[in-house]
N, CA, C and O atoms as a MOPAC input file, in Angstrom:
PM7 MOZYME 1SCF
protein

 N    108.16700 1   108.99100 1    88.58900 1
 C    107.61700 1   109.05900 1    89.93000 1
 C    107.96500 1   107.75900 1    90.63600 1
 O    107.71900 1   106.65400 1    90.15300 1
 N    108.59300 1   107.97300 1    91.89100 1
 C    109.19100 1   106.86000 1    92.87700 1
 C    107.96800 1   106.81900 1    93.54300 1
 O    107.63500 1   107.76300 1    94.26000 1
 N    107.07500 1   105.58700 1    93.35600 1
 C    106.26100 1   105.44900 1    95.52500 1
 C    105.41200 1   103.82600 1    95.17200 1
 O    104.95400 1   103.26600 1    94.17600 1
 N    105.50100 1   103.63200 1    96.13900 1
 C    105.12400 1   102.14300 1    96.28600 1
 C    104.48100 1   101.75500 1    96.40700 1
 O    104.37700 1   100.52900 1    96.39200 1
 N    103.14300 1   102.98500 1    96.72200 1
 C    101.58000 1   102.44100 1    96.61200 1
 C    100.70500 1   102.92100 1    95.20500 1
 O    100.15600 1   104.01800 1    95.30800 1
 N    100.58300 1   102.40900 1    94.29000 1
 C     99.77200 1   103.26800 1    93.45700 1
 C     98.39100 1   102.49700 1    93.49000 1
 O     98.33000 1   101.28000 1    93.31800 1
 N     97.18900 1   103.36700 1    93.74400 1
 C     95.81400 1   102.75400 1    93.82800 1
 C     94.84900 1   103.19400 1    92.76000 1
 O     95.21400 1   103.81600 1    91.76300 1
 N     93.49600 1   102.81800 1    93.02600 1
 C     92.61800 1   103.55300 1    91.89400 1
 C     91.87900 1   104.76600 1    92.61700 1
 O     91.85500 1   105.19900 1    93.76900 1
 N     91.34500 1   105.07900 1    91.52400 1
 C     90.31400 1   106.66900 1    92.12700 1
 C     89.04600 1   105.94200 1    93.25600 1
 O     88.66000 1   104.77400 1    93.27300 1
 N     88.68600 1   106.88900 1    93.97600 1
 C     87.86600 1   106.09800 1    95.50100 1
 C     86.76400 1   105.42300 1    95.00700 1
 O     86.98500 1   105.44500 1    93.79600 1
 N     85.85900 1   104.91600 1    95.14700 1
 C     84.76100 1   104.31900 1    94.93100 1
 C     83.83100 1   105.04200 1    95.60200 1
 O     84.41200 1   105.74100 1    96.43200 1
 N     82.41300 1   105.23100 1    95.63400 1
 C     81.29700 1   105.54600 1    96.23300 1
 C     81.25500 1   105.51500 1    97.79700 1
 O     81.26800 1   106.36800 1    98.68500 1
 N     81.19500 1   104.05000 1    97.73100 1
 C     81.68200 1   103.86700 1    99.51300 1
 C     82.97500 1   104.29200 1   100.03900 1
 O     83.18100 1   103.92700 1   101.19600 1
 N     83.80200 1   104.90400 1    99.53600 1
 C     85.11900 1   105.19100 1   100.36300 1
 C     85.10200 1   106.46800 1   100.55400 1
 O     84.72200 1   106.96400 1    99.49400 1
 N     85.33900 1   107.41800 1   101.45200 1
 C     85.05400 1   108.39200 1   102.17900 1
 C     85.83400 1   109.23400 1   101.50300 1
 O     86.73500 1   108.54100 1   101.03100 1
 N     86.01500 1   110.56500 1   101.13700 1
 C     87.34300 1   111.03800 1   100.84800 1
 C     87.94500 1   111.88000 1   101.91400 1
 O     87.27800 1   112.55800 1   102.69600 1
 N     89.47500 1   111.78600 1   101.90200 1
 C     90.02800 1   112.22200 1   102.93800 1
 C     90.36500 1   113.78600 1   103.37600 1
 O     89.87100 1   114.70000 1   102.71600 1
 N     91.12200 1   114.03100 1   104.37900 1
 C     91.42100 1   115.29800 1   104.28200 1
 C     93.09700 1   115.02600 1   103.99800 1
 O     93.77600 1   114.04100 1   104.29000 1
 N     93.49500 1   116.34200 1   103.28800 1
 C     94.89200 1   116.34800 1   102.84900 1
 C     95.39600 1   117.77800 1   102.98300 1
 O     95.06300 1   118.80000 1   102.38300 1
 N     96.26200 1   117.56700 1   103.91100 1
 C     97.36300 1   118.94900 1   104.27300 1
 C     98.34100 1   118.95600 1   103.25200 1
 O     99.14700 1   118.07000 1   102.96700 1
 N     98.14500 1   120.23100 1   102.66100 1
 C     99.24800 1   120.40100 1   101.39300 1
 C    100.65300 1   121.45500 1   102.43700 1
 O    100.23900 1   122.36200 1   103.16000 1
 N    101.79200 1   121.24600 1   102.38400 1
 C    103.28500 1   121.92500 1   102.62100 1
 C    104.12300 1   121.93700 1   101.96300 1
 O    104.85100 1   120.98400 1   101.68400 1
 N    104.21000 1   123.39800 1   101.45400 1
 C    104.84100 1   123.52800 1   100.24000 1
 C    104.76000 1   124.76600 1   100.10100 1
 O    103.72000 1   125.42400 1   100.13200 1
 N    106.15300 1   125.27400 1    99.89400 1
 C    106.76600 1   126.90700 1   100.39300 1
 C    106.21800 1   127.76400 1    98.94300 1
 O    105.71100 1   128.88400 1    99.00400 1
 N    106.44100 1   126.95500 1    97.58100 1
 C    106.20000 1   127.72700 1    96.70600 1
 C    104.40800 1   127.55100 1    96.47000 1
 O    103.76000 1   126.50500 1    96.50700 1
 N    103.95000 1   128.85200 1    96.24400 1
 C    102.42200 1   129.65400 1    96.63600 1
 C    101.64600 1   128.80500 1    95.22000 1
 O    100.67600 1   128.05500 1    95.32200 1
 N    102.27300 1   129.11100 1    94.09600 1
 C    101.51300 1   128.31100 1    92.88600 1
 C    101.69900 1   126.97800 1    92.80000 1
 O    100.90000 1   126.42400 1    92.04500 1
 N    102.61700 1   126.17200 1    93.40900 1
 C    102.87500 1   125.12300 1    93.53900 1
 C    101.67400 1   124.60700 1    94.66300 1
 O    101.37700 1   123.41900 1    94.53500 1
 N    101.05700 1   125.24600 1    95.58700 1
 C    100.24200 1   124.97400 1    96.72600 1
 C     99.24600 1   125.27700 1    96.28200 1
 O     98.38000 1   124.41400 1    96.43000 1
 N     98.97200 1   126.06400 1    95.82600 1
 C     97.30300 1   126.37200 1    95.22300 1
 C     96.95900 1   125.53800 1    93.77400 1
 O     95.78700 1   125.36800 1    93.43700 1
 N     98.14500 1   125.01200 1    92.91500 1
 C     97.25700 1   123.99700 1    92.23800 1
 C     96.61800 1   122.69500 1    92.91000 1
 O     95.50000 1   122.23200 1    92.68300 1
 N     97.83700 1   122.08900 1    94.01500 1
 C     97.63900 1   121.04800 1    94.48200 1
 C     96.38200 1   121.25100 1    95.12700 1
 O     95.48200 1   120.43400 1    94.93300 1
 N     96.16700 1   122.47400 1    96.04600 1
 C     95.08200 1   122.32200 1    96.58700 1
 C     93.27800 1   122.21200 1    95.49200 1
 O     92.26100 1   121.52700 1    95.60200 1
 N     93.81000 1   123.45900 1    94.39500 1
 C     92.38700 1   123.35200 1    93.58900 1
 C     92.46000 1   121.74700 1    92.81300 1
 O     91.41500 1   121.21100 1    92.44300 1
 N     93.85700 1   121.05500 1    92.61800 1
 C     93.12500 1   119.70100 1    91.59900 1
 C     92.96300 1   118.51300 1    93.33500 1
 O     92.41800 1   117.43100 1    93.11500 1
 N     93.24500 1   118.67300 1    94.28100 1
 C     92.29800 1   118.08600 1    95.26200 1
 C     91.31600 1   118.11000 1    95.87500 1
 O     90.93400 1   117.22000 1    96.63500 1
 N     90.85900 1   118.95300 1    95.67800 1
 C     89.59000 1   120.06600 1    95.96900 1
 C     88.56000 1   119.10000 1    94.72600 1
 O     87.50200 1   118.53900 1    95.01000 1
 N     89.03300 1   119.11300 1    93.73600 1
 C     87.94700 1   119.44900 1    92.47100 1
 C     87.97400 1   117.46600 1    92.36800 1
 O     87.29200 1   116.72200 1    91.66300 1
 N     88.90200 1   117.19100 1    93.24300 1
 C     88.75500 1   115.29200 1    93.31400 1
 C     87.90000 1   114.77100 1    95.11100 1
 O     87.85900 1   113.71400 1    95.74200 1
 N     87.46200 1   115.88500 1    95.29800 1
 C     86.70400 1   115.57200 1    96.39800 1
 C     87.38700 1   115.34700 1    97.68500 1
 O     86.98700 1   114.50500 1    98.48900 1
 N     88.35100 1   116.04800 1    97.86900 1
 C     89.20100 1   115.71100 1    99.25700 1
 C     88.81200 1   117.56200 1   100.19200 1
 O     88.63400 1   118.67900 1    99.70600 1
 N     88.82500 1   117.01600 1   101.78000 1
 C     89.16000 1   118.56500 1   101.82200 1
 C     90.49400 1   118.47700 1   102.28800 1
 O     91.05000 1   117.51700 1   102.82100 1
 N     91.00200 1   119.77200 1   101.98000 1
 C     92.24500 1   120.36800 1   101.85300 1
 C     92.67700 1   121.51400 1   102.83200 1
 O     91.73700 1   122.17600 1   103.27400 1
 N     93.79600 1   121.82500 1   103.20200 1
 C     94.32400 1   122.75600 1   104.22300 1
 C     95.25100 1   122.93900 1   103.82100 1
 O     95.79200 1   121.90400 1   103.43500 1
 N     95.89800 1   123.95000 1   103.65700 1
 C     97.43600 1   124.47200 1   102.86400 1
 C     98.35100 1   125.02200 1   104.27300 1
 O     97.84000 1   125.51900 1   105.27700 1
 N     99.53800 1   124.83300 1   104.08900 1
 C    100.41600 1   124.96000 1   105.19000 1
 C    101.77900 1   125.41800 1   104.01200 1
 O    102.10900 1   124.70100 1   103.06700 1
 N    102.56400 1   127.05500 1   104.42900 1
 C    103.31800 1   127.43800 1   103.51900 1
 C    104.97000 1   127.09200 1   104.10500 1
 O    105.96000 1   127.51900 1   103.51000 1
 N    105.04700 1   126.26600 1   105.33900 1
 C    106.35400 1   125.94700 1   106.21500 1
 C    106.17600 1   124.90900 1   107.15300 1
 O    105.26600 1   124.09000 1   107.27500 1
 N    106.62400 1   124.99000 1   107.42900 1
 C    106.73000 1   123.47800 1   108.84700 1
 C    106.67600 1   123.93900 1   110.02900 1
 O    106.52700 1   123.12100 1   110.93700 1
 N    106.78100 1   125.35500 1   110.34900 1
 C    106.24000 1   125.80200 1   111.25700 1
 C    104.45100 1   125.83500 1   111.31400 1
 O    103.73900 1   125.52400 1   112.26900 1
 N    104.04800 1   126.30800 1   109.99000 1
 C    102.99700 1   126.62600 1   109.97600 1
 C    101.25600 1   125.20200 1   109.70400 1
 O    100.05200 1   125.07300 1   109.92500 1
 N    102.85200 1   124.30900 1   108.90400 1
 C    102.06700 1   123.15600 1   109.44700 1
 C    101.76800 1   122.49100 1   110.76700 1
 O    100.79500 1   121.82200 1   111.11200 1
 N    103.00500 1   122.89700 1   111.50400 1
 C    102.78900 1   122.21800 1   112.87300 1
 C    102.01200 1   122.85300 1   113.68600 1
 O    101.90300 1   122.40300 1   114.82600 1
 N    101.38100 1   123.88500 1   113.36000 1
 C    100.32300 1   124.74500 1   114.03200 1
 C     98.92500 1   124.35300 1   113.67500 1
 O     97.89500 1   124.69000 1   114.26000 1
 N     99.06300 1   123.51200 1   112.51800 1
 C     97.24500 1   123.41600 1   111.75800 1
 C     97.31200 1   122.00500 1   111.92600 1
 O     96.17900 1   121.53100 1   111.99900 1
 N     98.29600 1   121.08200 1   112.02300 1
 C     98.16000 1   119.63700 1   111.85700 1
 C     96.87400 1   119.12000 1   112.94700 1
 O     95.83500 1   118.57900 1   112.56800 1
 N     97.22000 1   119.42300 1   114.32700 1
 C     95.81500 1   118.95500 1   115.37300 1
 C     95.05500 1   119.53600 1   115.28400 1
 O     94.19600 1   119.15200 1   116.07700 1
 N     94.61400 1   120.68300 1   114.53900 1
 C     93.14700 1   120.96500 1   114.47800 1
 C     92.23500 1   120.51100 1   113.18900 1
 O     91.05600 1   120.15500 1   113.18900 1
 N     93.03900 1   120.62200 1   112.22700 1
 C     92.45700 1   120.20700 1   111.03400 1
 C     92.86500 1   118.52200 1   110.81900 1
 O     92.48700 1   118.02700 1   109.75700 1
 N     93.48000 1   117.79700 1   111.60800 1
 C     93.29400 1   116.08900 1   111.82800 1
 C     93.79600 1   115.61400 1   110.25300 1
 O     93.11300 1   114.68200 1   109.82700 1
 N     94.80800 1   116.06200 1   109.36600 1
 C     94.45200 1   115.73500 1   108.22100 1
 C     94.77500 1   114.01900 1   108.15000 1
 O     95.52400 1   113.49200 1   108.97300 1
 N     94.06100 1   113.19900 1   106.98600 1
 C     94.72300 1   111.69000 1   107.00400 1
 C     95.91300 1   111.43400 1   106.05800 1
 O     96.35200 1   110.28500 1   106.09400 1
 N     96.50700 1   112.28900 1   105.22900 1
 C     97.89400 1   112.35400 1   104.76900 1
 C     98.13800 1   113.94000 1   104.55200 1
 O     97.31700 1   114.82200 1   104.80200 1
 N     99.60000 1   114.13200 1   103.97100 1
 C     99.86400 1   115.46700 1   104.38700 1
 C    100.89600 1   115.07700 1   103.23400 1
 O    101.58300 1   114.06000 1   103.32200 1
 N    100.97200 1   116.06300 1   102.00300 1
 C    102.13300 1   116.03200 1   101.21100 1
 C    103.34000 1   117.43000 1   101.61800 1
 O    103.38400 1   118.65700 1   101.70400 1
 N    103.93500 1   116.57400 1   101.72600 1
 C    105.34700 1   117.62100 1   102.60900 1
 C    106.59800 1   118.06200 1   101.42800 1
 O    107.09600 1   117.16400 1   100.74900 1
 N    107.02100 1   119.42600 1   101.26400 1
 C    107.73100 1   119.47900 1   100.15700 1
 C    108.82600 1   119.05100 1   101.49000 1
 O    108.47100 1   118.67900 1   102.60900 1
 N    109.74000 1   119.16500 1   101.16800 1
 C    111.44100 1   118.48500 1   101.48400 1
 C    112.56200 1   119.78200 1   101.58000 1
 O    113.20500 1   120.08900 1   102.58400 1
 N    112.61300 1   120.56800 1    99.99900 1
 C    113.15700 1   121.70000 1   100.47400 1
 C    112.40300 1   123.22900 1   101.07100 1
 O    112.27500 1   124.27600 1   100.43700 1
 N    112.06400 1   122.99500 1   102.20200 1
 C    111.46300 1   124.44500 1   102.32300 1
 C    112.13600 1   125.61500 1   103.32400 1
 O    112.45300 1   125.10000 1   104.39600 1
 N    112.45000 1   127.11100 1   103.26000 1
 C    113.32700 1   127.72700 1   104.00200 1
 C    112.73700 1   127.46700 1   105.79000 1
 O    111.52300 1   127.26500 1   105.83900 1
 N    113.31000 1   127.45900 1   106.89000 1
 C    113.36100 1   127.46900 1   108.10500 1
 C    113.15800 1   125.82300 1   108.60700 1
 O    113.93600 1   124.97300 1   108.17200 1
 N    112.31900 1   125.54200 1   109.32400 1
 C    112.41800 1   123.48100 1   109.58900 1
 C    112.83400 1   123.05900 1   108.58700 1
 O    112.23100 1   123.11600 1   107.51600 1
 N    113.91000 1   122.57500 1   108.76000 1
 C    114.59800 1   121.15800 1   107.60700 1
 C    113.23200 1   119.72900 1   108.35300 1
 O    112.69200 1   119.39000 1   109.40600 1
 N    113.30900 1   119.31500 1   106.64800 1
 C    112.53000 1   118.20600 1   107.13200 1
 C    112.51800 1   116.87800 1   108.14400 1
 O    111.60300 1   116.09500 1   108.39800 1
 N    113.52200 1   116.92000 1   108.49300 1
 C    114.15900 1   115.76800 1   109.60300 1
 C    113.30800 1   116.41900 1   110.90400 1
 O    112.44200 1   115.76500 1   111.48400 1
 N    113.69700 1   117.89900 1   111.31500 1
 C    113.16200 1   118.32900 1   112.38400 1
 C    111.48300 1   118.47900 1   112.34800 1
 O    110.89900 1   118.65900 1   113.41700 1
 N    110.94700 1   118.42300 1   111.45900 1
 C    109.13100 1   118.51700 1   110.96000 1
 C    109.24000 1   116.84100 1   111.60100 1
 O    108.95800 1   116.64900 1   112.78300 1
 N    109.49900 1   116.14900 1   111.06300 1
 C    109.36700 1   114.19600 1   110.78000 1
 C    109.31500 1   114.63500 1   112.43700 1
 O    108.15500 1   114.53100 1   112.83600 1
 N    110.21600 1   115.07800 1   113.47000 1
 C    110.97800 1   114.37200 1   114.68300 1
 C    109.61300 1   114.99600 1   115.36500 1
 O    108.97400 1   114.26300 1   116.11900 1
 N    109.19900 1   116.21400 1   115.13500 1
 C    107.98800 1   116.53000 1   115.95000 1
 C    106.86500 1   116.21000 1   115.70600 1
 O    105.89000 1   116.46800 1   116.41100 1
 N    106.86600 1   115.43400 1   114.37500 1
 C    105.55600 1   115.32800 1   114.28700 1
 C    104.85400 1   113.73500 1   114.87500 1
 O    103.69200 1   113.33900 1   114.96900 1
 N    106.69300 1   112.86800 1   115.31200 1
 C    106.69100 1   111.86700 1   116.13000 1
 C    105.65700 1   112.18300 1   117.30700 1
 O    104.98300 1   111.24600 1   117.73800 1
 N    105.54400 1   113.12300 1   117.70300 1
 C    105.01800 1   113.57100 1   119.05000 1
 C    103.98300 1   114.24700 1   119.06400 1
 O    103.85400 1   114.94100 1   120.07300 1
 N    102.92500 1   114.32700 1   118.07000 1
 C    101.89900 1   114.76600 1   117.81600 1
 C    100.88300 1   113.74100 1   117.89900 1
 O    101.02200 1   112.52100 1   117.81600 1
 N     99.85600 1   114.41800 1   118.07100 1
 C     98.61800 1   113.14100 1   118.74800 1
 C     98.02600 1   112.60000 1   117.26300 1
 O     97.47000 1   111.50200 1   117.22400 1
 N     98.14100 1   113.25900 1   116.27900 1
 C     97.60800 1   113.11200 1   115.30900 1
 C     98.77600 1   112.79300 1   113.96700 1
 O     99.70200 1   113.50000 1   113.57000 1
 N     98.34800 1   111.57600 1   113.53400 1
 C     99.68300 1   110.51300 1   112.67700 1
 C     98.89400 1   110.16700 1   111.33800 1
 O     98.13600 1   109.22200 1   111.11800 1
 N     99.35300 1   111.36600 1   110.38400 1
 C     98.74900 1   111.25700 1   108.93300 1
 C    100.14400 1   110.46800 1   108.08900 1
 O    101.32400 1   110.30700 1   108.40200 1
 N     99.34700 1   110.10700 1   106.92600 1
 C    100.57500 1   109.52000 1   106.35800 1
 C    101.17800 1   110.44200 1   105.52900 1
 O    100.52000 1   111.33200 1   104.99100 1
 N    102.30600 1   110.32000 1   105.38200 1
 C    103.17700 1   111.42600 1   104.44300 1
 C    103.82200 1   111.02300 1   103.21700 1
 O    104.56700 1   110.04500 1   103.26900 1
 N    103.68000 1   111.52500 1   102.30400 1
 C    104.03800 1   111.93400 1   100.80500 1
 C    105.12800 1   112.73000 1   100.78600 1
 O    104.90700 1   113.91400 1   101.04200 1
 N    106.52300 1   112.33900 1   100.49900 1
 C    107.54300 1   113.66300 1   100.25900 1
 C    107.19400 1   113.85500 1    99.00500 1
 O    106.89100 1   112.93200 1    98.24900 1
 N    107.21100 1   115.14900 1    98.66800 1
 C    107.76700 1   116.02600 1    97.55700 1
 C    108.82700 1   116.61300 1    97.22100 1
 O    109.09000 1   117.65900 1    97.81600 1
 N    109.82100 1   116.08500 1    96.09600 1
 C    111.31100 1   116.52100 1    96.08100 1
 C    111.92200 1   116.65700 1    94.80600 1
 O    111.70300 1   115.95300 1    93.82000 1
 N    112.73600 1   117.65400 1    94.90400 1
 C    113.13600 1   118.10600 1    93.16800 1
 C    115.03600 1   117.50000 1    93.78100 1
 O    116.12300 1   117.95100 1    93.42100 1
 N    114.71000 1   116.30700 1    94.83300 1
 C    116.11200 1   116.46200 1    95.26000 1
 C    116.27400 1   114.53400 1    94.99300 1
 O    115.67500 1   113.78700 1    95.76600 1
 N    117.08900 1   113.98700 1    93.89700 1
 C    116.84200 1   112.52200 1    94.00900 1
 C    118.41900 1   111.84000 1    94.71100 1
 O    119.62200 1   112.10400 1    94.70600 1
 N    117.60600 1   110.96600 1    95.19300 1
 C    117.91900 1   109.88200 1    96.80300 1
 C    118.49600 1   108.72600 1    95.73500 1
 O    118.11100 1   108.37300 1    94.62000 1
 N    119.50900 1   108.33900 1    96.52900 1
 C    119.96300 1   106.77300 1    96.48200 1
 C    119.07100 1   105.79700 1    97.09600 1
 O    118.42300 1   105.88800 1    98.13900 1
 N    119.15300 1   104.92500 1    96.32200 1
 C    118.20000 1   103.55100 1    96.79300 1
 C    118.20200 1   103.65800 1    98.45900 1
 O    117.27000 1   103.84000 1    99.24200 1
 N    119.88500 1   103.43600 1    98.71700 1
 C    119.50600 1   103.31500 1   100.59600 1
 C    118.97500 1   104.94300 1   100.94800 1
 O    118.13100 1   105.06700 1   101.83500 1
 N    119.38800 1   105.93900 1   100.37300 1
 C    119.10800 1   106.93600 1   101.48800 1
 C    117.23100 1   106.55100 1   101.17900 1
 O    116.42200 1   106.47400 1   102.10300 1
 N    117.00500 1   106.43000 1   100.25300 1
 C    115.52300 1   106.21600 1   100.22100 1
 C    114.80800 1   105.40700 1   101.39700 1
 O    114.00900 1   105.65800 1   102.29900 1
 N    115.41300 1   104.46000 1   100.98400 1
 C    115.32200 1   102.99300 1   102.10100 1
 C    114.98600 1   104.01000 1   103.54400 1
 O    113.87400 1   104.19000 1   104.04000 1
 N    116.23100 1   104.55700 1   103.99300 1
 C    116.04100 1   105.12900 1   105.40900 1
 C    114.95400 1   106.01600 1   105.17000 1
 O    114.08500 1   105.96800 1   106.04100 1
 N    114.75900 1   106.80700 1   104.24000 1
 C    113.58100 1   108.19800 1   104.65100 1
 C    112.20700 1   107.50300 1   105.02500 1
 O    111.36400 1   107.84700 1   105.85400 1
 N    112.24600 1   106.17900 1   103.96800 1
 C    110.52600 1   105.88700 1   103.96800 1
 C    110.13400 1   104.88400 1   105.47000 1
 O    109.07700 1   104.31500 1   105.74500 1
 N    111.34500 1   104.94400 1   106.19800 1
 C    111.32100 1   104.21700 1   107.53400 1
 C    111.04700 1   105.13900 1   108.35400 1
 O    110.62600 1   104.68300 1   109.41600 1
 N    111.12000 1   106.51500 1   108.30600 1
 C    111.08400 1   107.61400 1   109.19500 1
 C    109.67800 1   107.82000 1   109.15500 1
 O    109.13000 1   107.67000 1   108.06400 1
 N    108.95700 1   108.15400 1   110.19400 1
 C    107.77800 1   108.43800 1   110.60000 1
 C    106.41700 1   107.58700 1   109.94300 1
 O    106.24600 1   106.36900 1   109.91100 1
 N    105.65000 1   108.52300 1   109.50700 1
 C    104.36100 1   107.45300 1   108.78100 1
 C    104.59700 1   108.37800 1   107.11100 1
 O    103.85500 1   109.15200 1   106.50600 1
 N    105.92200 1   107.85900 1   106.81800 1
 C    106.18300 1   108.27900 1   105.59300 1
 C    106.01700 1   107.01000 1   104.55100 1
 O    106.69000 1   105.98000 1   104.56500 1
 N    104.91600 1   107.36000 1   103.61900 1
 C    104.27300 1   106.19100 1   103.10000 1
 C    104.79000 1   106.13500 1   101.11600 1
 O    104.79700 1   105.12900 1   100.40600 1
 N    105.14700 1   107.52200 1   100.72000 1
 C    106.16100 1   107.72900 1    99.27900 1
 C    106.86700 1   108.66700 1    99.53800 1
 O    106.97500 1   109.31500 1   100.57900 1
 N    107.50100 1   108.77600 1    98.31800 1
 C    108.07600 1   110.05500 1    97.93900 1
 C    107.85500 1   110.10700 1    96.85100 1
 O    107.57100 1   109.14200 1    96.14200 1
 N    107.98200 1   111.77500 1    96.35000 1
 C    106.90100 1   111.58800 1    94.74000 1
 C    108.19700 1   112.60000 1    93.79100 1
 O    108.40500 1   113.57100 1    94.51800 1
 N    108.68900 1   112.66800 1    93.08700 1
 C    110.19800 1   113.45500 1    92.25800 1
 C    108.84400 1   114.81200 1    91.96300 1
 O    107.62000 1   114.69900 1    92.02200 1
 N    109.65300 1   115.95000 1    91.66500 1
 C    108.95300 1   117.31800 1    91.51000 1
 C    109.97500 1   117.20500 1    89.99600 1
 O    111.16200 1   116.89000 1    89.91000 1
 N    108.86500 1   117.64400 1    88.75800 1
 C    107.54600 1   117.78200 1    88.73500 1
 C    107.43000 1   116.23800 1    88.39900 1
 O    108.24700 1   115.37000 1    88.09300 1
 N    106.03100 1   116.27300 1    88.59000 1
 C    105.17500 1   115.07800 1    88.82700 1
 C    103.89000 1   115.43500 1    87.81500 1
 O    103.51800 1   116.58700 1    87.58900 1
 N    103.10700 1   113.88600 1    87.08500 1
 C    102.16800 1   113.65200 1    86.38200 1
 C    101.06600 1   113.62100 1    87.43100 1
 O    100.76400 1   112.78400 1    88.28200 1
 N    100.62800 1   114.65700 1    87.13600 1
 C     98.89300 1   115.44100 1    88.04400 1
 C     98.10000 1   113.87900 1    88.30200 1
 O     97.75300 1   113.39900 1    89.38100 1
 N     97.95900 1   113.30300 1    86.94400 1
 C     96.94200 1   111.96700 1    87.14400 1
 C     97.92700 1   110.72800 1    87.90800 1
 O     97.42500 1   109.98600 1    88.75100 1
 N     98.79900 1   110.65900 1    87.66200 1
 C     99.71600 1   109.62200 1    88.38600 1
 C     99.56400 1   110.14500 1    90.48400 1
 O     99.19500 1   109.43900 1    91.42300 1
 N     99.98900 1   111.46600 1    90.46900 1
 C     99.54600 1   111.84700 1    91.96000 1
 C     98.53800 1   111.55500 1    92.17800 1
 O     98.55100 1   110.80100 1    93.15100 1
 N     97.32000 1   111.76200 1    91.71800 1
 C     95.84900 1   111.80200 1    92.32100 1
 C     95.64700 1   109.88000 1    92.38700 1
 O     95.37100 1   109.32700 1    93.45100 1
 N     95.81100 1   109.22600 1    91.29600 1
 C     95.93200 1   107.87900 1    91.64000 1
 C     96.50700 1   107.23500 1    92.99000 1
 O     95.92100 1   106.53100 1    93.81300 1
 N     98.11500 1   107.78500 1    92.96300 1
 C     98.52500 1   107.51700 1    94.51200 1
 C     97.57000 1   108.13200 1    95.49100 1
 O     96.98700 1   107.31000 1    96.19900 1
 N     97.29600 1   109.32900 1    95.67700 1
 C     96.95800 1   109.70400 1    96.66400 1
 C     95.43200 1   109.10400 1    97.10600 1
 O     94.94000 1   109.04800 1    98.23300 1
 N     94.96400 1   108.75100 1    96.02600 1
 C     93.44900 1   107.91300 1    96.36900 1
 C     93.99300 1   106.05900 1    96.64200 1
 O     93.15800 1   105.26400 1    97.07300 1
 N     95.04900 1   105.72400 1    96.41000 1
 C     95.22600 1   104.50900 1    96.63400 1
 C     95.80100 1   104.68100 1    98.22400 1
 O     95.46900 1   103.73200 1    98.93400 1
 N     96.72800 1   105.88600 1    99.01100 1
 C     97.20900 1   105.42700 1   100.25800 1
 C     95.70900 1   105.64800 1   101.17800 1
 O     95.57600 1   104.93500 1   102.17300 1
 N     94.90400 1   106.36700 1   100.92400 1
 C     93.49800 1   106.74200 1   101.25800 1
 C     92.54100 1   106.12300 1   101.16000 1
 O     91.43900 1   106.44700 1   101.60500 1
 N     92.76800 1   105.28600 1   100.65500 1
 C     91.70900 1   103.70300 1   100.71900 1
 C     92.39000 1   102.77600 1   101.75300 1
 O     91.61200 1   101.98200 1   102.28200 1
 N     93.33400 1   102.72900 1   102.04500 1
 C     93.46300 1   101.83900 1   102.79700 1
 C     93.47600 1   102.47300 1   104.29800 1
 O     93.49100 1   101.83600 1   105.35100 1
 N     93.46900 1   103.59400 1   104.16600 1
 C     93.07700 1   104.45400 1   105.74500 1
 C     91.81100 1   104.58300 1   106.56000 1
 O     90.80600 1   104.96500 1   105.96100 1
 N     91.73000 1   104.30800 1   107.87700 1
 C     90.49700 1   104.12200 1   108.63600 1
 C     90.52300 1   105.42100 1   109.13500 1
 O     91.29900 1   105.99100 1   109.90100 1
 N     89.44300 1   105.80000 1   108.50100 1
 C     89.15500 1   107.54500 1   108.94000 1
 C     88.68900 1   107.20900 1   110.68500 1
 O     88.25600 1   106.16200 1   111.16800 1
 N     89.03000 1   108.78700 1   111.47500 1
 C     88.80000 1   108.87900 1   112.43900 1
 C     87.87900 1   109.91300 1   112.72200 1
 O     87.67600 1   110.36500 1   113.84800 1
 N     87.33700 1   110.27100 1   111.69900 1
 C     86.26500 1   111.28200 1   112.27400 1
 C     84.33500 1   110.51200 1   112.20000 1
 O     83.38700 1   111.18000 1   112.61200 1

């Protein structure tokens, strides 16, 4: 697993966040959502980038794990609109696709893209990251 923040599990006082799961394959989305669910986050599942860009401003999430290959929006065009959305979660790629140091370099400069995580991935190693970029986030609700 590539990502540059790894934190600990939340503490009492730290709020837990909301997390938009995107991610085309259905069992791949429903574990993520039940082992975030069962770590105290709420959760919203999005099966495309269309369908995320429809739930992102209502459900406000504070990160959003984005798969990379999914059929219809290539992820460049998700990143470019979501420039223009009122609401700026941080993003997690998910990818069974591995990057050169620079192309890396450029992706994690694109938007409020905060890792990228290699598919498949260690369940406890994710939930660590994902409670470490979430501690350092100032909830807005």
């Amino acid at each position: 697993m590539n990502n540059p923040k790894i934190g600990k599990k939340p503490t009492g006082d730290v709020k837990p966040g909301r997390i938009l799961i995107v991610d085309d394959e259905p069992d791949f989305r429903e574990m993520l959502d039940l082992m975030l669910r069962k770590e105290g986050f709420e959760t919203a599942i999005a099966e495309n980038g269309e369908d995320f860009l429809n739930k992102i401003d209502d459900f406000q999430p504070d990160l959003v794990t984005l798969d990379v290959m999914m059929p219809g929006l290539t992820t460049e065009e998700i990143l470019e609109k979501i420039i223009k959305k009122k609401c700026k979660p941080k993003i997690i790629l998910l990818t069974v696709v591995r990057y050169s140091e620079e192309a890396l370099e450029e992706i994690l400069k694109k938007s409020n893209i905060v890792a990228y995580i290699d598919k498949p991935f260690d369940l406890d190693d994710f939930i660590d990251t994902v409670n470490g970029l979430l501690q350092t986030n100032k909830f807005r609700r």
